[in-house]
N, C-alpha and C positions, 0 to 999 in steps of 0.2 A: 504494500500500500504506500501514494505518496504522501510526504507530507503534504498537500497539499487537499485531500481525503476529509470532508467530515461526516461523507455516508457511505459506505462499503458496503455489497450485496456480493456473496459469489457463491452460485452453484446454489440457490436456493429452494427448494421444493418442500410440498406439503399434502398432504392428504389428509381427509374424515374417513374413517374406514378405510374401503379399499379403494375409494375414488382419489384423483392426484387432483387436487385444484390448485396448484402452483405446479412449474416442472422445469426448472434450470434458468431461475431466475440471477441476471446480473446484471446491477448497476454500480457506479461510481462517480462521487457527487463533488463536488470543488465544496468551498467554504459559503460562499453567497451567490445569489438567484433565485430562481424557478421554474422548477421541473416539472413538464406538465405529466400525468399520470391519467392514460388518456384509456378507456375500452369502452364497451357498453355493460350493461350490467351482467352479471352474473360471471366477468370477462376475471375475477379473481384481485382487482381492485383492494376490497375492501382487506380479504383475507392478506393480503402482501402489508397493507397499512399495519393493519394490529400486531404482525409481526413485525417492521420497523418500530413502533413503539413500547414493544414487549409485552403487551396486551395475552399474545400467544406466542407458544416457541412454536419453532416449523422443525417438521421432520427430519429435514437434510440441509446442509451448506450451514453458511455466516450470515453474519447482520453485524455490524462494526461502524461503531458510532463515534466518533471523534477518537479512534485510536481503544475503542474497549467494544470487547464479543458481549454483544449485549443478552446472550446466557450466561457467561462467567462471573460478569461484572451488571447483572442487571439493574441495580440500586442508579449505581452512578449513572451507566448510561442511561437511566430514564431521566434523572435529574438534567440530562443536556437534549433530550424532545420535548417540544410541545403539542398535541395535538388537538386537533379541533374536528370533532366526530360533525357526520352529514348532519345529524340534528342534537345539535349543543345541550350537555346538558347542564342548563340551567336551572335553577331554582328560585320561584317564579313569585315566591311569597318572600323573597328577599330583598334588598334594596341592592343596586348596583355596586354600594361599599363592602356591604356585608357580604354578599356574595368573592366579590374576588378576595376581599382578607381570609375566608373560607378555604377558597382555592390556593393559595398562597402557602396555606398550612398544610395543604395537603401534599404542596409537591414541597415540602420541608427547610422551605426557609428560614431562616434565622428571623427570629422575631425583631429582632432589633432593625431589620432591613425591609422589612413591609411598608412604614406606611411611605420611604421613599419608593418603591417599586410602586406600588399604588398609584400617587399620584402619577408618576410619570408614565406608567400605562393609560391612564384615563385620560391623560394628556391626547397621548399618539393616536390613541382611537376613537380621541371629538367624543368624552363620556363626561368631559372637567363638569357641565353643565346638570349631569344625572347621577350624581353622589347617592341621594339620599332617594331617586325615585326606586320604586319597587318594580321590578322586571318583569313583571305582569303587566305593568301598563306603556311598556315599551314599546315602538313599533318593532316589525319585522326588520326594518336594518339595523336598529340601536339595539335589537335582542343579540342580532348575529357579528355586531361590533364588541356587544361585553362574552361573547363565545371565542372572539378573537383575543377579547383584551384575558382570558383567562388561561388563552394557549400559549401567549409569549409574559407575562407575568415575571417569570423568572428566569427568564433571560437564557432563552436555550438554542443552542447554536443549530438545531433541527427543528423547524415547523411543518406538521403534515395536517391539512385542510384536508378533508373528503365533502366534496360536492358545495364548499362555502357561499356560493352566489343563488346555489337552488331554492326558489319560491319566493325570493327577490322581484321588485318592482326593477325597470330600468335604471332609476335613481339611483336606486340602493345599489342595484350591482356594480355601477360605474362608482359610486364612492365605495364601498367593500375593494374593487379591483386595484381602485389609488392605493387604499390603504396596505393590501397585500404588497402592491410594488413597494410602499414604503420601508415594511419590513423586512422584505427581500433584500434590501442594500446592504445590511450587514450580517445575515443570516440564511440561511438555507432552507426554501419554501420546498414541501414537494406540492400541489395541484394537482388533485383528482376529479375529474370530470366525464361525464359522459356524453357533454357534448362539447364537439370539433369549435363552434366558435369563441367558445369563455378559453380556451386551450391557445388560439389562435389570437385571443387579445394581451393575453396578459402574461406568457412563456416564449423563452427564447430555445429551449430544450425537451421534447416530446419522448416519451417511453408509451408504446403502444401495445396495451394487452387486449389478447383474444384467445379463449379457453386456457386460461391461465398459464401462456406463452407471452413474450414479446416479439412482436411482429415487426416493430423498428423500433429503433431508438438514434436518435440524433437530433440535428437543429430543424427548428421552425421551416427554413429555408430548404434543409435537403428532404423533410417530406414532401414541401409543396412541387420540389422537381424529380420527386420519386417517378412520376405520373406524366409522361413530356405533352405537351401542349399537342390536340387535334382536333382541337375548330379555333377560327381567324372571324375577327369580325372588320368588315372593308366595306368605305364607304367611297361613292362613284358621284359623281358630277355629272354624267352621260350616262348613268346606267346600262351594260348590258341585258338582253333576258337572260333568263335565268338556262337555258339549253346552252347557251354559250357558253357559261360558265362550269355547266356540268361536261362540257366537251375538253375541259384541263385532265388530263391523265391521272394526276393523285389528287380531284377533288374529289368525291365521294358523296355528298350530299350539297344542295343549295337550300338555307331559307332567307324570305324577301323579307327586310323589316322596313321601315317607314324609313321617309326622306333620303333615298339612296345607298341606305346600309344591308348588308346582307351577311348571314353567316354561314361561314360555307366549312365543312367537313373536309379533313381532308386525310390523307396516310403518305408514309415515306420518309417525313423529315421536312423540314422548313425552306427546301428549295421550294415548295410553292412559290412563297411569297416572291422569289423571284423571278416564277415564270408569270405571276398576275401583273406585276412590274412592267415587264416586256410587252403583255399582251395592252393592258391598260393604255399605253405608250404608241404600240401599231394602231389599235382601234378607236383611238378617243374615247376611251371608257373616262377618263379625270378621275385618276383614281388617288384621291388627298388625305387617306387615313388607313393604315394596316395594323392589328392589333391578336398579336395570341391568345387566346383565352384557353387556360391548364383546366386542368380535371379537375373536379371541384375534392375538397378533402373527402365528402363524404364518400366518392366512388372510390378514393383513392382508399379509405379504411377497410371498405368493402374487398378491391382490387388486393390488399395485402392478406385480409383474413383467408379471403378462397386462396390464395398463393401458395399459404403457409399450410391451410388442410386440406387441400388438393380436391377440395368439393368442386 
């Protein structure tokens, strides 16, 4: 491992009985970001989480948390996660104070160093104003702001969100999202999601599970070019019909959109664009905008799951 390491995964697997719902899981995480932790459900998600936070030990491999096997040394290494489950648990006849000094004791702080942790949690998560309200009468994103302020509290160099933005109004998710990036500056997010675009706004680093596999893993970027671009959308000044168009040897399909635009299908490789160039040029087509449009992630999750199980 390098120093440089604060979440180590190698060779991870797991089963209930004789089913394997993890099976040769590995990751390795730098010190600060956000790692999107991306399938759909039942994809072994949740099950990989509660093993990163020691919740459950897994059957086979490592989990190594800032330098400790978080079997050997479970105490400490939990003391350096924080986790924040898809639905926080809160306690809802408390007030925003008493609740985190609660939490606080729970992940075994020094008493002496509470109520500065406190305040400055309640700082970073826009709570300075809901001290004394009871969490009951919270909204939906000040619930899921003191679910956050509970998971970094004590300052742990591992934060694991599962599903933190779900059941969110737009509002709420665009300030939850700030907030995430904010904590991500000096600490290590993982981001579990089930859907492609909360993954797509707010991670620069995707882990893709499906039947408790990883099906990729890399950046934001090399998913989206996993999948090479085959349809172009081209807009014409002199319009050709559309037979013309289908008589290009690697177009493949034509559709007509309004005011001169059209998307057209194509296979081979992006020398299209420069036989429409040519052609646009001999015939007066005016052809003043060429533009790739990629496979959208969602085909692309699809594209890697059948990949990987040969369905």
């Amino acid at each position: 491992m390098t120093n440089s390491s604060i979440l180590k995964v190698n060779n991870l697997s797991h089963r209930y009985a004789k089913d394997w719902v993890l099976k040769g899981i590995n990751l390795d995480a730098s010190r600060s970001g956000i790692l999107g932790l991306l399938g759909a459900n039942g994809a072994g998600k949740s099950t990989l989480m509660n093993i990163m936070c020691g919740i459950l030990f897994q059957s086979q491999g490592d989990v190594i948390i800032d330098g400790l096997d978080i079997r050997q040394h479970s105490l400490e290494a939990r003391r350096r996660i924080g986790f924040l489950p898809q639905h926080a648990p809160l306690h809802l006849e408390l007030t925003v104070d008493e609740y985190l000094r609660y939490c606080a004791h729970l992940r075994l702080m020094e008493p002496a160093s509470i109520p500065a942790a406190l305040e400055a949690v309640k700082d970073r998560c826009g709570l300075g104003h809901f001290s004394r309200r009871t969490i009951r009468n919270l909204s939906g994103g000040y619930r899921q702001r003191v679910g956050i302020a509970q998971s970094i509290i004590h300052d742990p160099n591992v934060v694991v969100m599962d599903e933190p933005t779900n059941g969110l109004d737009p509002n709420q998710i665009q300030l939850v999202r700030q907030l995430i990036a904010d904590i991500a500056k000096d600490r290590f997010v993982v981001f579990s999601s089930h859907i492609l675009s909360e993954v797509v706004a707010i991670c620069s680093n995707i882990v893709m599970m499906d039947k408790g596999e990883i099906v990729f893993s890399g950046s934001m970027n090399e998913f989206n070019e996993h999948t090479p671009p085959s349809s172009l959308l081209v807009i014409f000044s002199s319009p050709p019909v559309e037979k013309e168009l289908l008589s290009i040897e690697t177009v493949t399909s034509v559709e007509k959109l309004a005011d001169g635009r059209f998307r057209l299908g194509f296979c081979g490789g992006k020398a299209v664009s420069e036989e429409l160039v040519a052609l646009s040029v001999g015939q007066g087509w005016g052809l003043s905008e060429i533009q790739f449009e990629r496979t959208s992630l969602e085909k692309t999750f699809a594209q890697l799951s059948v990949g990987r199980t040969g369905e």
